[in-house]
C-alpha atoms as a printed R data frame, in Angstrom:
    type eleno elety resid chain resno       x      y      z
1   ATOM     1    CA   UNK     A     1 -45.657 33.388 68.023
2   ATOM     2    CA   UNK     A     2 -47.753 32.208 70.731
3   ATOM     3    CA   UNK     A     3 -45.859 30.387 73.935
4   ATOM     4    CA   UNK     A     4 -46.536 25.901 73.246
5   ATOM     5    CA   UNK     A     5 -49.571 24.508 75.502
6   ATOM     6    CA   UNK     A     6 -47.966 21.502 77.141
7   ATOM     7    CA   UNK     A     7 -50.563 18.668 77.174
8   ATOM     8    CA   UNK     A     8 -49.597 15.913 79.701
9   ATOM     9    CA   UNK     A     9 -50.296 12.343 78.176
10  ATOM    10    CA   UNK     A    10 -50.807  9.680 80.660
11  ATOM    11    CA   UNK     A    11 -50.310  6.066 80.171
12  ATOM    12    CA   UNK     A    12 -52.429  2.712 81.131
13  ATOM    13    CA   UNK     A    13 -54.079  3.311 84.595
14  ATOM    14    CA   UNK     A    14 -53.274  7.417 84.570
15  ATOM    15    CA   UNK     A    15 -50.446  8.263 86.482
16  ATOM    16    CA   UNK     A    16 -50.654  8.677 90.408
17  ATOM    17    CA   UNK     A    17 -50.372 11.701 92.257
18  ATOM    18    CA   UNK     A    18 -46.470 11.773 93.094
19  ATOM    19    CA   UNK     A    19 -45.837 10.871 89.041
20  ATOM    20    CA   UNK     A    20 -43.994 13.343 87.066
21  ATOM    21    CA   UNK     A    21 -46.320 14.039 84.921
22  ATOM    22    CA   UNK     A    22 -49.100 14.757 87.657
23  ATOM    23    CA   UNK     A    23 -46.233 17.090 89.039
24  ATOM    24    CA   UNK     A    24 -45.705 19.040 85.863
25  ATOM    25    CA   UNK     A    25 -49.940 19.727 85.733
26  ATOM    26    CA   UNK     A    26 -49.574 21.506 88.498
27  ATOM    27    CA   UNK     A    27 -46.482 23.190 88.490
28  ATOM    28    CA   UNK     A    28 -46.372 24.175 84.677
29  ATOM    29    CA   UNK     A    29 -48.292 27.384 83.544
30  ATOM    30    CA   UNK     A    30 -51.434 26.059 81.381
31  ATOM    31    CA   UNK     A    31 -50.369 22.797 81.284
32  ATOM    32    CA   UNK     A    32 -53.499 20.408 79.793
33  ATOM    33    CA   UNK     A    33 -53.826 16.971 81.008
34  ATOM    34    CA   UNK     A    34 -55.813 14.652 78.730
35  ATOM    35    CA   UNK     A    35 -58.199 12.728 80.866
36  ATOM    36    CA   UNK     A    36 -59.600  9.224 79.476
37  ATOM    37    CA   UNK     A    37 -63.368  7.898 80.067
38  ATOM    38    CA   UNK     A    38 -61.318  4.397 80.758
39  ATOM    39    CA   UNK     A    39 -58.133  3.955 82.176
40  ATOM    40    CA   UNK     A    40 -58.286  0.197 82.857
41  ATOM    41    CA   UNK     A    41 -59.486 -1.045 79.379
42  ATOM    42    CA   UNK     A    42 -58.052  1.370 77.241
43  ATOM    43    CA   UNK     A    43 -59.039  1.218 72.954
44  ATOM    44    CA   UNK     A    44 -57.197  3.067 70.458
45  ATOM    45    CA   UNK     A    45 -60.354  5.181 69.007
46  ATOM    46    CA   UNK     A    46 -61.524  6.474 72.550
47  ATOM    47    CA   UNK     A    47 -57.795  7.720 73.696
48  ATOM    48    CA   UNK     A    48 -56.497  8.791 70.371
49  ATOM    49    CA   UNK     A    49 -60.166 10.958 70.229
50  ATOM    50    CA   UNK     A    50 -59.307 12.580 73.351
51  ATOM    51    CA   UNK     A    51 -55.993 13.269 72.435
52  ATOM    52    CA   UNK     A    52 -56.732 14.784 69.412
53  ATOM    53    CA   UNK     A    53 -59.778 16.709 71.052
54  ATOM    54    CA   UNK     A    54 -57.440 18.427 73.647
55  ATOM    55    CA   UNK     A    55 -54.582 19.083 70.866
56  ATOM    56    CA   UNK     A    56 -57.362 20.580 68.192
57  ATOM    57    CA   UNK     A    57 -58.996 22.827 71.720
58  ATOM    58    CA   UNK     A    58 -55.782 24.410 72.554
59  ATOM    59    CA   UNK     A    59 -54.428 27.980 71.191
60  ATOM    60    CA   UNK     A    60 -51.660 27.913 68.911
61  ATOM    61    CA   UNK     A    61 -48.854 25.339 69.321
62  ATOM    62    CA   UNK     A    62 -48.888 22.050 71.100
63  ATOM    63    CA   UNK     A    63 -45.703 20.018 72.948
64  ATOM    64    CA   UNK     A    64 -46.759 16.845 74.308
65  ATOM    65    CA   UNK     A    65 -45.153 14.931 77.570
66  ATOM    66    CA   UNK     A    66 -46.521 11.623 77.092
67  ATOM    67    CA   UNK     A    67 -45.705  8.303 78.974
68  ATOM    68    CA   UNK     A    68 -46.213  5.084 78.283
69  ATOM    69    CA   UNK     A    69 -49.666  4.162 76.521
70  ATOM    70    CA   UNK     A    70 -49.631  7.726 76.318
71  ATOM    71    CA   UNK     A    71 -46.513  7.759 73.441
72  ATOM    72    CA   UNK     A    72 -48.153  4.859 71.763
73  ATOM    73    CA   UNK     A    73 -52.038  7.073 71.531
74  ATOM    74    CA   UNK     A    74 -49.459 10.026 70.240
75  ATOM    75    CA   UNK     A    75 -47.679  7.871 67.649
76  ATOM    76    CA   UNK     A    76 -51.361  7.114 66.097
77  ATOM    77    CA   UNK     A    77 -52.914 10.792 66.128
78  ATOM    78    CA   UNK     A    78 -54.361 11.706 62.814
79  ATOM    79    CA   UNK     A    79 -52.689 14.691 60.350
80  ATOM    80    CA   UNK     A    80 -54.922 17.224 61.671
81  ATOM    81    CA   UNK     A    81 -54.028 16.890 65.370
82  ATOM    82    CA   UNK     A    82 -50.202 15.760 64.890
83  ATOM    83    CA   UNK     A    83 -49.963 19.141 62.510
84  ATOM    84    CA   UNK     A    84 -50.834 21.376 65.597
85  ATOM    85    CA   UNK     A    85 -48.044 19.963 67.632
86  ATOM    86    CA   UNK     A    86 -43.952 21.649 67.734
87  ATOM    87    CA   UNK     A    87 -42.355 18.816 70.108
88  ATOM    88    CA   UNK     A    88 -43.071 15.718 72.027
89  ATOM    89    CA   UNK     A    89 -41.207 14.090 74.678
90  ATOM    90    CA   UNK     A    90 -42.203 10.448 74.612
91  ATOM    91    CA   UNK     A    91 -41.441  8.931 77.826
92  ATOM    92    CA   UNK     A    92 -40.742  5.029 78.594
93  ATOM    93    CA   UNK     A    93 -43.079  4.176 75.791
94  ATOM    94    CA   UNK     A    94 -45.159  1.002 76.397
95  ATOM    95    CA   UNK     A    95 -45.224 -2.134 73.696
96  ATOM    96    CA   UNK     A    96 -48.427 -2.503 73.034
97  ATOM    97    CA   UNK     A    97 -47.786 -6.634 71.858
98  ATOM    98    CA   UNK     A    98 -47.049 -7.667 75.083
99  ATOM    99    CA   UNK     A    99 -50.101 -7.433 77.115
100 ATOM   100    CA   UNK     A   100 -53.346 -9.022 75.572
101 ATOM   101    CA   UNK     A   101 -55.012 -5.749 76.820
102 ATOM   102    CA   UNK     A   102 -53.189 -3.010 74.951
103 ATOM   103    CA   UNK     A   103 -53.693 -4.942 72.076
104 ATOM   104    CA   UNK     A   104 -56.000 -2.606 70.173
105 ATOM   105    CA   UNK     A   105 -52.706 -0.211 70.150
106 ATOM   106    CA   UNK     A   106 -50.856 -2.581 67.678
107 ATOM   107    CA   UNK     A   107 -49.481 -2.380 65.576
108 ATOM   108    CA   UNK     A   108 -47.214  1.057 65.968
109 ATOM   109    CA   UNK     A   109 -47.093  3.339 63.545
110 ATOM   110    CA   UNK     A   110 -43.624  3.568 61.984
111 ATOM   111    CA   UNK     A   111 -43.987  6.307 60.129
112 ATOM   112    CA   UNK     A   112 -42.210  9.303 60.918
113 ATOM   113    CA   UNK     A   113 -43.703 11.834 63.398
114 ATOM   114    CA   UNK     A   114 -43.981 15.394 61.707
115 ATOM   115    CA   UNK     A   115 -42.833 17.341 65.049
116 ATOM   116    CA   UNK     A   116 -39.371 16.870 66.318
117 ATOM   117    CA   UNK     A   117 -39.610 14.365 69.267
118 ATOM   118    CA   UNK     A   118 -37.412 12.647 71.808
119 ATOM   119    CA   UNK     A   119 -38.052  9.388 72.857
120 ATOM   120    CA   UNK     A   120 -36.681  8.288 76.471
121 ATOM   121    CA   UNK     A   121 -35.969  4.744 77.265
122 ATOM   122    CA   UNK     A   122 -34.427  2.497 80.219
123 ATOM   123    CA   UNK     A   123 -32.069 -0.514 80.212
124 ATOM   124    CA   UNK     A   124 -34.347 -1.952 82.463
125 ATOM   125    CA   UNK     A   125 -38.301 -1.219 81.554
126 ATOM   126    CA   UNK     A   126 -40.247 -3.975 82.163
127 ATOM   127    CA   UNK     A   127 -42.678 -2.380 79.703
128 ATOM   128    CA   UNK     A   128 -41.055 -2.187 77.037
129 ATOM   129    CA   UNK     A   129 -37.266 -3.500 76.017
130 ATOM   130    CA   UNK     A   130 -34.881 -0.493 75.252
131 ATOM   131    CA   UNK     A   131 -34.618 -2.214 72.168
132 ATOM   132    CA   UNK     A   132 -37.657 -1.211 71.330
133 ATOM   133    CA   UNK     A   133 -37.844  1.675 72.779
134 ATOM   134    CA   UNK     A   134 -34.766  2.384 70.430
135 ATOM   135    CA   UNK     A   135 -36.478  0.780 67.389
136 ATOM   136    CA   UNK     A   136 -39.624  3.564 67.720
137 ATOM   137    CA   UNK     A   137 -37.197  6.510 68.053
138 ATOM   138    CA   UNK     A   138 -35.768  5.231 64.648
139 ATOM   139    CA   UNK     A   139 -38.780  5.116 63.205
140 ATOM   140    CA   UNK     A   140 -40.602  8.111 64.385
141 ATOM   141    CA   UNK     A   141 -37.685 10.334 63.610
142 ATOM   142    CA   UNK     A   142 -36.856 10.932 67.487
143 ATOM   143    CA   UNK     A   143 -33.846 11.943 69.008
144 ATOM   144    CA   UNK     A   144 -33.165  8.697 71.485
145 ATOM   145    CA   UNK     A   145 -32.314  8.970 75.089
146 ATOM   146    CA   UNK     A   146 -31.125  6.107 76.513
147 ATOM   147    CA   UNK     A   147 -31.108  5.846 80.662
148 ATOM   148    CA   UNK     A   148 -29.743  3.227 82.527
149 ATOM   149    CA   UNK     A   149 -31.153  1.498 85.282
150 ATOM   150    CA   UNK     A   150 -34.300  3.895 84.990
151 ATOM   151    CA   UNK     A   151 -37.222  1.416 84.925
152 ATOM   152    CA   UNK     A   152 -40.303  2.278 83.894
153 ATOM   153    CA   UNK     A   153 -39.745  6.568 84.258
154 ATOM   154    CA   UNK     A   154 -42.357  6.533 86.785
155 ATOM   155    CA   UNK     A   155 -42.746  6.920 90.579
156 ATOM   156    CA   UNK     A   156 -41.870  3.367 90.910
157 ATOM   157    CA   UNK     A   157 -38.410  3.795 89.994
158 ATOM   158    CA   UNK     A   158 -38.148  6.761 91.755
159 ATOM   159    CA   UNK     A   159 -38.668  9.872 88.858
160 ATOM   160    CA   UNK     A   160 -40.868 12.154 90.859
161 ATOM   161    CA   UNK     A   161 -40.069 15.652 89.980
162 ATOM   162    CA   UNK     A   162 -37.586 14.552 87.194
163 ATOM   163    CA   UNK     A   163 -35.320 17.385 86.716
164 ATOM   164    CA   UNK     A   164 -33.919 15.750 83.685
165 ATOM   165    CA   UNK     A   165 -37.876 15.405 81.896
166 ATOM   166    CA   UNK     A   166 -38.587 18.735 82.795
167 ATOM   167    CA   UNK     A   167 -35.027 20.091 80.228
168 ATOM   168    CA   UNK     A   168 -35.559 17.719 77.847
169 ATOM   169    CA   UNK     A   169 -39.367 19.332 77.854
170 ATOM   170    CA   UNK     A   170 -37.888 22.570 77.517
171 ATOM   171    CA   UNK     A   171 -35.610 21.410 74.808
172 ATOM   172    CA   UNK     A   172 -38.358 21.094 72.549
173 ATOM   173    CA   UNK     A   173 -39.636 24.876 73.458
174 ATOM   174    CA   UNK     A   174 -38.236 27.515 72.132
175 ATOM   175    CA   UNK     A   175 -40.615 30.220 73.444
176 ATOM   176    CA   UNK     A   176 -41.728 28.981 76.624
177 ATOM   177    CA   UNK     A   177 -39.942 29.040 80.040
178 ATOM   178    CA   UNK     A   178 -41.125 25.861 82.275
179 ATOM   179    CA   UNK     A   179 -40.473 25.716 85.795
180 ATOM   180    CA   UNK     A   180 -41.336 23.778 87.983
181 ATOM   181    CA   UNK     A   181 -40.805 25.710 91.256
């Protein structure tokens, strides 16, 4: 079986260069980064479409890292895209209802995701309420992991390298070895 491509899923306004998830491009062997045309305005069709463009391009399996907007774009992919993909880790995944903005993303699917997943969520996200957070791992199927005092799992809240993403990531595959060294 071929080794997973990880594609990196960023959230509302990408994620900067010290992020995690800009980290993990660059440090994990053929990691894919999806790219949007808008960052700022984001709509459901354009992100989901590159999403699913990037999962449908890539040889053999598919794990996702998303974050964010990014876990919201991944909860709506369509069967065809979601069947190429083994594992996601959704990270500090946004609510979609609470900014007039994001609104296009609502409502959340709460189906259950065909791909084992693990959500991550914080006691304190201002993004999103653990709750929540909670509520979609539930749904989806996801294994829930609950931090505290984590905020929104970005550079912000101080999760640069995030030693603890990078084994959850590798949790979810079995047949590639990701380092980050």
């Amino acid at each position: 079986m071929p080794s997973a491509t990880v594609i990196i899923v960023p959230g509302w306004r990408d994620s900067g260069p010290e992020h995690w998830q800009s980290l993990w491009a660059q440090r994990l062997p053929g990691a894919r980064r999806v790219v949007q045309d808008d960052w700022i305005t984001p709509t459901r069709a354009a992100w989901v479409g590159s999403l699913s463009r990037q999962i449908l391009e890539a040889e053999g399996p598919v794990v996702i890292a998303a974050h964010s907007l990014g876990c919201i774009a991944t909860s709506h992919l369509p069967p065809e895209a979601a069947a190429r993909i083994t594992g996601a880790l959704l990270v500090a995944p946004a609510d979609p209802e609470r900014r007039a903005i994001l609104n296009d993303f609502a409502p959340v699917p709460s189906q259950r995701l065909p791909y084992r997943s693990i959500v991550v969520g914080s006691s304190n996200d201002p993004y999103c309420p653990v709750r929540l957070a909670g509520a979609y791992a539930r749904a989806w199927g996801s294994e829930f992991v609950r931090l505290t005092g984590a905020g929104h799992i970005n550079i912000e809240s101080g999760h640069g390298e995030w030693p603890l993403g990078v084994a959850l990531l590798q949790s979810l595959t079995a047949s590639q070895t990701l380092e980050t060294a």
